[in-house]
C-alpha positions as CSV (number, residue, x, y, z in Angstrom):
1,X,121.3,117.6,203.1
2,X,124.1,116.4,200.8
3,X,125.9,120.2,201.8
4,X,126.3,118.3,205.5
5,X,127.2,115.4,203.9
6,X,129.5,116.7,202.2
7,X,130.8,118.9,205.8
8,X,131.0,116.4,207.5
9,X,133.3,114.1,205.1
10,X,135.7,117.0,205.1
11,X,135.8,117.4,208.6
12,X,136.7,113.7,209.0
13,X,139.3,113.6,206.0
14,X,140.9,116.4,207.6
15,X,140.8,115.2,211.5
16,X,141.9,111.6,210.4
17,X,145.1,113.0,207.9
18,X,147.6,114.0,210.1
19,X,149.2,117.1,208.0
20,X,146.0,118.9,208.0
21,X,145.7,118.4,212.0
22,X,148.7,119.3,212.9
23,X,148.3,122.3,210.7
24,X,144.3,123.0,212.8
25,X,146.7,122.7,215.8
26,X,149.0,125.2,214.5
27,X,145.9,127.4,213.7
28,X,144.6,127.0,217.1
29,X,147.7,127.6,219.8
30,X,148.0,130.9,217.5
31,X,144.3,131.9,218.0
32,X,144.4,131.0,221.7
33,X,147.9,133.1,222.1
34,X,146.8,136.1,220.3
35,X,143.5,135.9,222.3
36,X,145.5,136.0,225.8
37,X,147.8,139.1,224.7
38,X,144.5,140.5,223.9
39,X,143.1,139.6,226.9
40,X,145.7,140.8,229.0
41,X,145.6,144.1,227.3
42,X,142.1,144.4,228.2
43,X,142.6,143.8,231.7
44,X,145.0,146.8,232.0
């Protein structure tokens, strides 16, 4: 219990700072862009 306390203060820290979500954004358009070269690769 005080694991997902614990979770779920650090997920909120990070959402509410803006350098850390700006960096998850970051994170995330890479992911998603990697995932549609993929994608397209598997399609051919």
């Amino acid at each position: 219990m005080e694991l997902l306390k614990y979770t779920l203060t650090q997920v909120a820290s990070i959402l509410v700072n803006p350098t850390y979500s700006m960096f998850l954004i970051l994170i995330g358009v890479i992911f998603y862009l990697k995932n549609k070269k993929i994608t397209k690769l598997n399609i051919w």
